[in-house]
Kinemage of the C-alpha trace (Angstrom):
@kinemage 1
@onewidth
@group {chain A} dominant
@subgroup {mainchain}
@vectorlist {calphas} color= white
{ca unk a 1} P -44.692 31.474 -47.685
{ca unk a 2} L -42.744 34.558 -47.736
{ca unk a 3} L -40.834 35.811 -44.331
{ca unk a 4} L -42.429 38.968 -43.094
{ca unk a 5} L -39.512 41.646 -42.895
{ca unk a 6} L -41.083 45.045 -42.328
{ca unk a 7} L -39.712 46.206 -39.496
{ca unk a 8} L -42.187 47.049 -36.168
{ca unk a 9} L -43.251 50.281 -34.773
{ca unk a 10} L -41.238 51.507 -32.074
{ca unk a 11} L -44.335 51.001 -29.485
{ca unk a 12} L -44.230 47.452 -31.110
{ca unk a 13} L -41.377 46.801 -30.915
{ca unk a 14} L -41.095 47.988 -26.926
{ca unk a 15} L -44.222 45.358 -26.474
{ca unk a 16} L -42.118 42.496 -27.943
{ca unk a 17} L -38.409 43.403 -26.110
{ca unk a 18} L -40.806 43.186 -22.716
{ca unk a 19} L -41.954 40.241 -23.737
{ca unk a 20} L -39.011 38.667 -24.125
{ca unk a 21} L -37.436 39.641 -20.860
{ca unk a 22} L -40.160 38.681 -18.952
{ca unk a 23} L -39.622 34.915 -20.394
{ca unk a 24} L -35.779 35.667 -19.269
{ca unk a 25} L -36.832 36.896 -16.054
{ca unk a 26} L -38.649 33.531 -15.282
{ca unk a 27} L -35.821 31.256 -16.250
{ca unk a 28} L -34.699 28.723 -13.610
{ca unk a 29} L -31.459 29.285 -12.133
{ca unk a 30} L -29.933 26.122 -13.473
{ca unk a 31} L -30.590 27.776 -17.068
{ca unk a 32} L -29.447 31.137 -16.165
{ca unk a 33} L -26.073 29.640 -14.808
{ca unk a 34} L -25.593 28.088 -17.908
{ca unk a 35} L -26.522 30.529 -20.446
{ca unk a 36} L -25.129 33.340 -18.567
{ca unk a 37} L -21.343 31.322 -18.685
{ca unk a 38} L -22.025 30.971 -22.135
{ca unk a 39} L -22.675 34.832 -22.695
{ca unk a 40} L -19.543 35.606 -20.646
{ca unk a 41} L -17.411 33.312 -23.518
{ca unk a 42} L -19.137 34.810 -26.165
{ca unk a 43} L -18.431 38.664 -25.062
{ca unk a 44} L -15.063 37.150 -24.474
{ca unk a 45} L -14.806 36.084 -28.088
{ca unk a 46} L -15.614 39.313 -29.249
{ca unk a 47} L -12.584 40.647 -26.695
{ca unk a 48} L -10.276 37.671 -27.960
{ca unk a 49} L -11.207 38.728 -31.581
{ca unk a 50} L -10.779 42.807 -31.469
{ca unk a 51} L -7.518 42.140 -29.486
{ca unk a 52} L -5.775 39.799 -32.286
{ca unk a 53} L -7.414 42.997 -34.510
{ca unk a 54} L -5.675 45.476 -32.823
{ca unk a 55} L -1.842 43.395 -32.273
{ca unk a 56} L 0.273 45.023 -34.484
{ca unk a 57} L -1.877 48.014 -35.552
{ca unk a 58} L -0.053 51.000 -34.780
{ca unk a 59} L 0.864 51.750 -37.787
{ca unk a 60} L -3.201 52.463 -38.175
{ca unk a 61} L -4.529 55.490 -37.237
{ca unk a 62} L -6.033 55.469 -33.696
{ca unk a 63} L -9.211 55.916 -34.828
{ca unk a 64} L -9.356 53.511 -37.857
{ca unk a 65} L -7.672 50.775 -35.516
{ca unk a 66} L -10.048 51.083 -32.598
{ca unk a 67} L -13.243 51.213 -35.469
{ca unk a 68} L -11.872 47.601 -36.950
{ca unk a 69} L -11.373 46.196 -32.952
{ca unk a 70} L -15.164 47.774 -32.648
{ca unk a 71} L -16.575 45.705 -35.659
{ca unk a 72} L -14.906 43.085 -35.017
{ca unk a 73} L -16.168 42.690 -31.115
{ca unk a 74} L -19.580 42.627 -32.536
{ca unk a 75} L -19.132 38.729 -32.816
{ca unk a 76} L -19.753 38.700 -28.751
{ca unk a 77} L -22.887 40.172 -29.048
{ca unk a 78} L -24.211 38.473 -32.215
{ca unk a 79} L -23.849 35.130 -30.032
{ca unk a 80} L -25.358 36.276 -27.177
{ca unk a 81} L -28.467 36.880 -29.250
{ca unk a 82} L -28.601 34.762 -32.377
{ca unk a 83} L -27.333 31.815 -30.716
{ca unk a 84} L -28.829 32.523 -27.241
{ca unk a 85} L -27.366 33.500 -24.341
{ca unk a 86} L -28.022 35.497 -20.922
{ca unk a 87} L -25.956 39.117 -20.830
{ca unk a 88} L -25.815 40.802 -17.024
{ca unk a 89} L -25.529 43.931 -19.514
{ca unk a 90} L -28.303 43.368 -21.916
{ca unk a 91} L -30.814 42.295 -19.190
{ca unk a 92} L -30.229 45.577 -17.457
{ca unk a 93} L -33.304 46.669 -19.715
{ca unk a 94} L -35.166 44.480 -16.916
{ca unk a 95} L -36.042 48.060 -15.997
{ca unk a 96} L -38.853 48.759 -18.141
{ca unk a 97} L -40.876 45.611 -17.582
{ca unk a 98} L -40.367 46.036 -13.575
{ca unk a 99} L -41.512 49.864 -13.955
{ca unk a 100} L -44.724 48.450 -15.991
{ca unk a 101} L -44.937 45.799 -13.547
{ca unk a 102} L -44.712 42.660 -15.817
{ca unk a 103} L -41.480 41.587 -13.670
{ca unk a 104} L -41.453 41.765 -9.899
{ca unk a 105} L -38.316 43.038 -8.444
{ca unk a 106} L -36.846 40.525 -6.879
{ca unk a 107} L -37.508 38.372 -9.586
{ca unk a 108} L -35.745 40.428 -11.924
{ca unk a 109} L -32.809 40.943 -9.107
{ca unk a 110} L -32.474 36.837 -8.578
{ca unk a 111} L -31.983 36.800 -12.612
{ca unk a 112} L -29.804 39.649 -12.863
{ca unk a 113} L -27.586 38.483 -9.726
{ca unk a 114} L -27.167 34.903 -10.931
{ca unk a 115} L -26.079 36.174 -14.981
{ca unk a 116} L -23.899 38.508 -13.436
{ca unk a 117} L -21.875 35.957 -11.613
{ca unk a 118} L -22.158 33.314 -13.981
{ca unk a 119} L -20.959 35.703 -16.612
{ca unk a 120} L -17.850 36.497 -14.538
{ca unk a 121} L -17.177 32.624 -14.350
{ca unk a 122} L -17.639 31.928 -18.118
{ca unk a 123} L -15.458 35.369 -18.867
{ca unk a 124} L -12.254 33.965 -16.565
{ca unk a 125} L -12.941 30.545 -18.403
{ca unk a 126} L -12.216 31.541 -21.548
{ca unk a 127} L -9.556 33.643 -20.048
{ca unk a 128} L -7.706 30.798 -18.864
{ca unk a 129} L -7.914 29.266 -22.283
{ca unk a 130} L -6.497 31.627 -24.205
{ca unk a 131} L -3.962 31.972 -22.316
{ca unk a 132} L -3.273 28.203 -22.233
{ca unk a 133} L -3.719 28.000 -26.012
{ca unk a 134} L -0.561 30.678 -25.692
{ca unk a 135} L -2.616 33.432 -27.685
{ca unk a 136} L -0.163 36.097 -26.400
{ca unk a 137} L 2.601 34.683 -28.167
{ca unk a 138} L 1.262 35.008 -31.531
{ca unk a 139} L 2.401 37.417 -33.934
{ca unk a 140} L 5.671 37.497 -32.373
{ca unk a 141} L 3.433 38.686 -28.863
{ca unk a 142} L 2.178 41.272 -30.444
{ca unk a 143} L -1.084 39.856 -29.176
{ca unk a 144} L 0.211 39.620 -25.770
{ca unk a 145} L 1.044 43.481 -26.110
{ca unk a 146} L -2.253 44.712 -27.323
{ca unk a 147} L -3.873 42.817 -24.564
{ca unk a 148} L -1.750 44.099 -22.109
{ca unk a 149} L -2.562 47.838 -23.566
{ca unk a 150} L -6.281 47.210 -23.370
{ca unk a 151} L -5.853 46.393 -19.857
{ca unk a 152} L -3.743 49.048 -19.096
{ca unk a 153} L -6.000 51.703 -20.308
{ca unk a 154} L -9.047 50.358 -18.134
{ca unk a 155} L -7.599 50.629 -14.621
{ca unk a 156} L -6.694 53.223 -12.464
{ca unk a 157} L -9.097 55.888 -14.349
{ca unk a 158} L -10.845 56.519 -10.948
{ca unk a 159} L -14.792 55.821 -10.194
{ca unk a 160} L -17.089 59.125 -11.806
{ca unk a 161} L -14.746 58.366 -14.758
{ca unk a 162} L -15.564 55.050 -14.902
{ca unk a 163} L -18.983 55.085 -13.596
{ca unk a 164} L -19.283 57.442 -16.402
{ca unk a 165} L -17.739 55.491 -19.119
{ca unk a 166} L -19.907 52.814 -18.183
{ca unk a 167} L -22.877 54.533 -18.666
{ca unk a 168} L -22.440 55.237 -22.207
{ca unk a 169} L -21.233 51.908 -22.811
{ca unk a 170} L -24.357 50.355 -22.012
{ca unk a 171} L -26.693 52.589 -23.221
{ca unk a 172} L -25.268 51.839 -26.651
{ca unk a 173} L -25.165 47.659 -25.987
{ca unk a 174} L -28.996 48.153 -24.702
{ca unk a 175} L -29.688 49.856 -28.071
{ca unk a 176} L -27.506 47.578 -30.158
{ca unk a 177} L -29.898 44.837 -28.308
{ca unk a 178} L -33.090 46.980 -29.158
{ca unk a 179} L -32.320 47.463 -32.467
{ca unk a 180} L -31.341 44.009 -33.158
{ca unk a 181} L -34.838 42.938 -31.689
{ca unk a 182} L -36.387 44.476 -34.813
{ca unk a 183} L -35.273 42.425 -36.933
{ca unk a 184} L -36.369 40.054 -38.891
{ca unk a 185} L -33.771 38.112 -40.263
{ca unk a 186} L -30.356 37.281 -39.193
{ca unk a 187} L -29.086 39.908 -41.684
{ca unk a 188} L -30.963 42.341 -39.737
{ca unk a 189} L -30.158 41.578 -36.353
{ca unk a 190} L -26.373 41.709 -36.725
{ca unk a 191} L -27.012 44.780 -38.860
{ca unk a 192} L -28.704 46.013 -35.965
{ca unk a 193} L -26.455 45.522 -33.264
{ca unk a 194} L -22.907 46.251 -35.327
{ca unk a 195} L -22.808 50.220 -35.159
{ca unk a 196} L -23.807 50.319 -31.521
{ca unk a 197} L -21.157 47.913 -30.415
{ca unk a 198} L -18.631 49.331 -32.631
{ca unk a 199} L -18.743 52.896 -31.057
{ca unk a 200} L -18.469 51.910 -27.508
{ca unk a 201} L -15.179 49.962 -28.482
{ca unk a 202} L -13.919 51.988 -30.478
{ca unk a 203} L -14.514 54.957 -28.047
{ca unk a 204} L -12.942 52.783 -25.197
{ca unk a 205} L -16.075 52.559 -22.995
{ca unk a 206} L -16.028 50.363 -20.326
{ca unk a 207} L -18.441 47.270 -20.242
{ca unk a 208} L -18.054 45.207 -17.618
{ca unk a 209} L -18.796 41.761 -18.972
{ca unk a 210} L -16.037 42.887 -21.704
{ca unk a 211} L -14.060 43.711 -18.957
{ca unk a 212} L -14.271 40.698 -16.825
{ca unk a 213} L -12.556 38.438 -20.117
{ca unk a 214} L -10.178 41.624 -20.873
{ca unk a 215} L -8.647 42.454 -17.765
{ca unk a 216} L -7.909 38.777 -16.017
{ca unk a 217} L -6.251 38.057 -19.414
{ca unk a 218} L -3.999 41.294 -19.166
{ca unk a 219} L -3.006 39.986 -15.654
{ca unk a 220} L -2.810 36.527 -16.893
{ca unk a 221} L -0.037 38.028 -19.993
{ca unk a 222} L 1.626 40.415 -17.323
{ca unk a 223} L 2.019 37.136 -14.740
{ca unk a 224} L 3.143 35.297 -17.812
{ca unk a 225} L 5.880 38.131 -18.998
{ca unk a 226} L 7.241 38.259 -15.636
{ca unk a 227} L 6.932 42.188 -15.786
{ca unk a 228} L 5.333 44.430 -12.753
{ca unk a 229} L 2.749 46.787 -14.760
{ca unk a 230} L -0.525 47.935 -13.705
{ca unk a 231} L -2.977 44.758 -13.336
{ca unk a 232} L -3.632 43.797 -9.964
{ca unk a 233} L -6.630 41.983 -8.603
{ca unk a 234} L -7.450 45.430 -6.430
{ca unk a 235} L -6.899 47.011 -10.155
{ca unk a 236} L -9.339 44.754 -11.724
{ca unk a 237} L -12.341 44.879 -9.024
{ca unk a 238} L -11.169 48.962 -9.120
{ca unk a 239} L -12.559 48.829 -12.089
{ca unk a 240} L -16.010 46.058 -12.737
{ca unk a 241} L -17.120 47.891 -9.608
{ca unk a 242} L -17.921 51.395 -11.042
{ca unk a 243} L -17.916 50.171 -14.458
{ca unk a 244} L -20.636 47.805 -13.706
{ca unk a 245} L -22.837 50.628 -11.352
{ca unk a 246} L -22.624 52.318 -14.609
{ca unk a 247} L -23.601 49.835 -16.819
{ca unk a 248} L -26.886 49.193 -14.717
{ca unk a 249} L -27.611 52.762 -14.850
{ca unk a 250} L -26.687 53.170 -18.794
{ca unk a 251} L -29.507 50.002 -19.248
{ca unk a 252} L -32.312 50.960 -17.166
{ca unk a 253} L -31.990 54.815 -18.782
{ca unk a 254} L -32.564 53.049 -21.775
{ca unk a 255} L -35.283 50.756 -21.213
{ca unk a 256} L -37.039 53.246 -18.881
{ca unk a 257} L -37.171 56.113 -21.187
{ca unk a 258} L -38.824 54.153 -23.883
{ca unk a 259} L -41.256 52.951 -21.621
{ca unk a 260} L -42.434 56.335 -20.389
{ca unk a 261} L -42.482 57.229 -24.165
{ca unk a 262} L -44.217 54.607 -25.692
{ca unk a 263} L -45.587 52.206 -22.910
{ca unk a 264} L -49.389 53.631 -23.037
{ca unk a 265} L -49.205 53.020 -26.739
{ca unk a 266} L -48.485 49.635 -26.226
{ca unk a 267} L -50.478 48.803 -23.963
């Protein structure tokens, strides 16, 4: 039998994205730990990928070099979904489920709390790695130097800038996550989820699972250099803090506005 691949109506599809966070939602916490550490590797792969993209590029034009780190950082979020992992970020579109009341609050606060700390561990893992495998030393360190820039941009931007920034970055990961839930084959998904992820890396947004892989490595490469420069541990929480309060508001927006659009329909 032929595979169905018409894509679903957007009240459709808002029926089936519920669904599926309301089987997230109800995970036990063993399972969240897990997956969640696994999501925070896999957004770190992305980070680990569109940093060895970006050492050595400034010959590129800004934009064309921060459009190939973009595409390339898609490989964190193609992971988290095709291979199956739980996102702090991506579950922020808990939101619409709680508002139609197929998620209690808490329950979708217990979820949200455990992912988010278990993504933070799984983030600094992979961290530590790759800066054991002694990443920053390839290409001459020009890897070491693009992480270091990456890092440098994020902190000390203040908190309605950041708050900000992280707004927009998550609307666009919820969507990438939206869009990738309509489709149908794998093909699909990741064609789904590319653009979105793309343009809030290219456009320097700040997402703060990215973030927690992205900035303990730029301390880790500063430490290692033995050069004082911007990353601090008050630097890096500086940042996850508003960037994070951001994030949660960029997913709910997301998830809540489609609800209120097309939850009757649904339904």
């Amino acid at each position: 039998m032929s595979q169905d691949t018409s894509l679903p109506s957007p009240p459709a599809l808002l029926e089936e994205v519920f669904d599926g966070l309301a089987g997230k939602a109800a995970l036990p916490p063993r399972v969240l730990v897990m997956l969640g550490m696994l999501a925070g590797a896999y957004i770190g792969l992305g980070g680990l990928f569109s940093t060895v993209a970006l050492a050595g590029a400034e010959a590129l034009p800004h934009g064309l070099g921060q459009v190939l780190a973009g595409a390339v950082f898609s490989l964190g979020l193609a992971l988290v979904i095709l291979a199956g992992a739980e996102l702090f970020t991506g579950n922020m579109l808990f939101a619409g489920p709680v508002a139609a009341g197929r998620i209690r609050l808490g329950q979708a606060a217990r979820a949200l709390g455990i992912v988010y700390a278990a993504n933070l561990l799984g983030s600094v893992a992979l961290a530590a790695m790759a800066m054991g495998a002694g990443l920053h030393e390839a290409g001459e360190g020009s890897v070491g130097r693009a992480a270091l820039a990456l890092g440098g941009n994020k902190v000390g931007n203040g908190f309605l800038a950041t708050f900000a920034s992280g707004v927009l970055a998550n609307m666009l990961v919820c969507l990438a996550v939206w869009l990738a839930a309509a489709g149908r084959t794998v093909t699909q998904k990741i064609a789904g989820l590319m653009l979105p992820v793309a343009a809030f890396v290219a456009a320097g947004l700040e997402h703060s699972v990215a973030n927690m892989y992205l900035l303990p490595y730029a301390w880790m490469v500063q430490a290692a250099s033995g050069d004082a420069g911007p990353m601090s541990l008050p630097a890096i929480l500086g940042n996850l803090g508003p960037a994070t309060a951001g994030n949660m508001v960029g997913g709910a927006l997301v998830a809540l506005v489609y609800w209120a659009a097309y939850g009757r329909q649904a339904g």
